[in-house]
N, C-alpha and C positions, 0 to 999 in steps of 0.2 A: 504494500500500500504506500502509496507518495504521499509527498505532505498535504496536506489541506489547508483550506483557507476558511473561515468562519464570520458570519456576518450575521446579527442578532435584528430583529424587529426588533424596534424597543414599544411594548405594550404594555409595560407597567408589569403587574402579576403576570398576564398573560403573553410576556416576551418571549423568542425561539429562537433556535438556534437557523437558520442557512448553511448546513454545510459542501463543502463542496471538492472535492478530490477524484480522482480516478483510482480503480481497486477499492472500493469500496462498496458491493454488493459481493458477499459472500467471504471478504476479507475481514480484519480483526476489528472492526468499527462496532462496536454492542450497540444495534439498533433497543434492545431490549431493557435497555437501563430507561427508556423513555415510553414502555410499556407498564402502566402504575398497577396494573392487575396481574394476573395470570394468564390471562385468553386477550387471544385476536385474532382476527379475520384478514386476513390477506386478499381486499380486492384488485383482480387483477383483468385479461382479458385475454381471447381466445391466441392475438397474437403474441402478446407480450410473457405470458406463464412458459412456452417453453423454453423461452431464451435465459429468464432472469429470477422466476418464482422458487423454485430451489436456493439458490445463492440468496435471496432475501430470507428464508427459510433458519438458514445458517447464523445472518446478523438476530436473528431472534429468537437464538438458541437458550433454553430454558423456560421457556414458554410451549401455551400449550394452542399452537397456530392450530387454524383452518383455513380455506381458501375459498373462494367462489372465481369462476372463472367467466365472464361476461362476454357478451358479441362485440366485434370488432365495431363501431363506427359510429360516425354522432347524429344517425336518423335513430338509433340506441341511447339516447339521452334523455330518456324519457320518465315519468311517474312511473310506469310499471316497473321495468328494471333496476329503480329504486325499490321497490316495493318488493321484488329478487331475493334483496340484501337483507330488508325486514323480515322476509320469511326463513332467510338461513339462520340469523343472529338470534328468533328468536326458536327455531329446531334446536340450536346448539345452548339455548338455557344460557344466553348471554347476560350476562348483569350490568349496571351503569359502570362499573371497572373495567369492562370491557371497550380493547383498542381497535380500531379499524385502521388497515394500511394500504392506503392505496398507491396501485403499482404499476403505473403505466402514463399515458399520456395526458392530455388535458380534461379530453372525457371521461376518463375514469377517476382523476380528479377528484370532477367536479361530481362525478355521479358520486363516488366515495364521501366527499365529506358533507353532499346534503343527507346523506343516510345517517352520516354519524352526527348530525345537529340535527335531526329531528330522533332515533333511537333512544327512549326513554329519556326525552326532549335534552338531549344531547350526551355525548359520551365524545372521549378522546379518539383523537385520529392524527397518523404519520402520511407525510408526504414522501412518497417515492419515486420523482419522476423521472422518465425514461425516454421523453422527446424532447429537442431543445425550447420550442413551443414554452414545456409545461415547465422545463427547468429556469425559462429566465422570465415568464410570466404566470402563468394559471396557478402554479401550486403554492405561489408567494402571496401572502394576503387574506387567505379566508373568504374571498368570493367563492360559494359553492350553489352548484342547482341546478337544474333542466331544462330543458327546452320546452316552449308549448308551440301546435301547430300555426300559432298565431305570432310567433317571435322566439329568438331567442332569449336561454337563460330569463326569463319570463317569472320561473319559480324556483326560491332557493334561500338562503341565509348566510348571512355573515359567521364564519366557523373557523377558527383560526387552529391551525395545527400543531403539534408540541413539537414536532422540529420535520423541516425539510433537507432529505437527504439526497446531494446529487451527485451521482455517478457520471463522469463524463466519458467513460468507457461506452456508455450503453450506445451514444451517438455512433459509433463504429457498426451496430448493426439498424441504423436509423435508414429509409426508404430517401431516396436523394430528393424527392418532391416533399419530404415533409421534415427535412434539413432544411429546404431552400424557406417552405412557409414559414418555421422558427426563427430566420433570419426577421423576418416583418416584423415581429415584435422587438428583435436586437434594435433593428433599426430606426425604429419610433421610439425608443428611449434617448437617441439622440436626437430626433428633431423633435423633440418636447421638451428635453432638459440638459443636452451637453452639448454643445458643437462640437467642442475638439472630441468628444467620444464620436461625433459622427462621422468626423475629420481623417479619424482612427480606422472606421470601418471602411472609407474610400480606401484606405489606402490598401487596407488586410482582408476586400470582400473574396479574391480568389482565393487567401490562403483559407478562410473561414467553407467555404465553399469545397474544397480541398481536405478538408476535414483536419486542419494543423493542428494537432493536439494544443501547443501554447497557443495560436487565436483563438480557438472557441474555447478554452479554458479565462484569457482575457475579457473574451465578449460576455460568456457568462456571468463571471465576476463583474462587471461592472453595470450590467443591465439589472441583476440582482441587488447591488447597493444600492443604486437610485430607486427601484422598484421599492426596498424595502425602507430609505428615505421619506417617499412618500407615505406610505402607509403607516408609518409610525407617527403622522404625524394627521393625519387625516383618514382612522381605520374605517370609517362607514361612510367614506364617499360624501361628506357634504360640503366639501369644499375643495380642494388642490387636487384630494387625489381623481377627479374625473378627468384630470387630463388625460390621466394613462390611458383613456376609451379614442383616443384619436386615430381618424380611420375608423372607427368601428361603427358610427351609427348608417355609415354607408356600408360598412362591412358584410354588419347585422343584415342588413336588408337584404343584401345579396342572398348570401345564405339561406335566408330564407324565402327569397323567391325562387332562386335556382332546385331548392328542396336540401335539407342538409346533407351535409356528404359530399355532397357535386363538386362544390369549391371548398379546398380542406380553408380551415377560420383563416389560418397567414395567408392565403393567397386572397380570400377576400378582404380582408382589414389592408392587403398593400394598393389596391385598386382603391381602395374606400382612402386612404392616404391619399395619395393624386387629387381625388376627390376632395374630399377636405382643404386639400392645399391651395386646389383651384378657385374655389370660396373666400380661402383667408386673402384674395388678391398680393399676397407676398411679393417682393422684389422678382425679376425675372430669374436671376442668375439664382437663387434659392429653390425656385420652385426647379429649377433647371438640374441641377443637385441630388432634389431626394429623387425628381423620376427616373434619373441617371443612375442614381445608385437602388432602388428599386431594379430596375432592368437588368443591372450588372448581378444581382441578385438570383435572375433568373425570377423573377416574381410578376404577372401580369402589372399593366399601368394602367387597364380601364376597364371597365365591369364588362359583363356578359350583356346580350342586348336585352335590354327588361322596359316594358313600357310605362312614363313617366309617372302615370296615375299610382300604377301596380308599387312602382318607388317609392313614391312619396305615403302609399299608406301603409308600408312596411316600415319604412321610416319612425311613422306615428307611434309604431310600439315599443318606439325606444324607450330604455329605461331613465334616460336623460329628460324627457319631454314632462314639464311644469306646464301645469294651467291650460293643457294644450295646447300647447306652442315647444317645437323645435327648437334644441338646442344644442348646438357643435361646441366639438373641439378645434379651436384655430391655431394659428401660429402666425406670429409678428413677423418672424423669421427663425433661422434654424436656431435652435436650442433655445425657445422662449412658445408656449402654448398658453393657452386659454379659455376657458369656457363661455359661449356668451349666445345669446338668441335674438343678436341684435345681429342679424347678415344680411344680406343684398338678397332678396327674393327671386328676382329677375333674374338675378345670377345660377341660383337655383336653380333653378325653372331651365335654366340652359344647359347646365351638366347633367341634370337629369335626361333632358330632349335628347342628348347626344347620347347616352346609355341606349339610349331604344331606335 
């Protein structure tokens, strides 16, 4: 096992650890000092249990694991398959001591810890993640929940986890289309809150892409400290941290018009980027920037063709939208975002037209 690197939310009692190393599923790391019972569930999924559910197995030696083994994908993001989890936890005579581990990507995640904040109106759970996606965003924070056919992540709870543990080995057997969407979230941490980090990724997207063990051990690292920056300081979203939704409420929409699964989340939240950027009217040579590096990315720069109407009321089920009224993530320029529901309509109305 190499050395690690350790980054804490600060939440008061509820603080956690971020760790983060290579050799660290199945090596000498005691996931199980952070199990405060005896029993846990190991949620995991159909792809990810033969690769890594063993070796997590091992960090939770002395303990008395089970496993559940879920479908692969995020039309699988649903109430019932929460409801999966409920019927194993309570087969197996689970008690509110009881830990839930989720072991895989963003949707198992999120499916894992709305189980375990609502399981005897809540119980502990470990973050295990296994795509870079969920390593440098979904598993940091405590957003946990599902999807309804009317929206995304629609239903769910704020559920923070007693430590996030990342392997960055697992990226070795990561799918290159869902390496590249992982990137989209790297890369909307600097154009929300660092330029020189974004500065960084122009300059190391092929080595990142290339799988350099030190860049994406860099890029994680640092999209996880901002990440976890924000939410220490703003954990229920009602102020600073909505930035981090940038790209997404055009993302969201995507997503769910195309039907989930179609476009994996990174690839639409980087087209919902563009979008968004288009909006904040930014400098030329900025907007010129993130589309450039979006591309270099390998990541689309413009939605699927969807018709305006269809847009804009998928839109409406954002989870940002106040008083019924729309409201974005902007950016002044790179490394500076904001939230506001004061945009150009017209403008709107144009990048939407141009989707369809």
């Amino acid at each position: 096992m190499s050395a690690t690197r350790t980054i804490t939310v600060e939440l008061g009692e509820r603080s956690y650890p971020i760790v983060i190393g290579s050799g660290l599923l199945g090596g000498d790391f005691n996931l199980a000092e952070y199990v405060s019972g005896s029993d846990c569930l190991v949620v995991t999924n159909e792809t990810v249990a033969p690769l890594f559910l063993d070796a997590v197995i091992v960090n939770l030696s002395g303990k008395n694991v089970e496993s559940i083994c879920l479908p692969d994908g995020e039309k699988f993001k649903t109430v019932a398959t929460v409801e999966s989890i409920f019927d194993r936890l309570v087969s197996a005579g689970a008690n509110r001591d009881a830990t839930i581990v989720a072991l895989g990507g963003g949707v198992v995640g999120d499916i894992a810890g709305f189980a375990a904040a609502c399981y005897m109106r809540g119980i502990n759970f470990i973050q295990v993640p296994t795509t870079l996606l969920a390593q440098v965003d979904s598993a940091v924070g405590g957003k946990t929940g599902v999807n309804h056919a009317k929206g995304k992540n629609l239903i769910g709870a704020f559920h923070q986890p007693q430590i996030v543990l990342i392997d960055t080995d697992t990226l070795e057997r990561l799918p290159d289309r869902e390496l590249k969407a992982g990137l989209a979230e790297v890369i909307k941490y600097g154009a929300i809150a660092d330029v020189e980090f974004f500065a960084w990724l122009e300059d190391n997207i092929e080595a990142l892409i290339s799988r350099e063990p030190e860049a994406l051990a860099t890029a994680i690292l640092r999209s996880c400290e901002l990440k976890a920056e924000i939410v220490s300081a703003d954990e229920r979203e009602t102020g600073r941290r909505a930035i981090l939704n940038f790209g997404h409420t055009f993302g969201h929409a995507i997503e769910n018009c195309e039907g989930y699964g179609e476009w994996l989340h990174g690839e639409a939240v980087a087209a919902g980027m563009v979008m968004a950027t288009a909006l904040s009217g930014i400098a030329v040579d900025d907007e010129d920037r993130l589309r450039a590096l979006i591309e270099q990315a390998g990541l689309p720069v413009a939605p699927p063709h969807i018709d305006s109407d269809k847009f804009l009321t998928a839109m409406s089920m954002d989870k940002k939208v106040t008083n019924n009224q729309l409201r974005f993530v902007l950016i002044n320029e790179l490394g500076s975002a904001f939230v506001t529901s004061n945009y150009d309509e017209e403008l709107l109305g144009q990048i939407l037209k141009s989707a369809g």
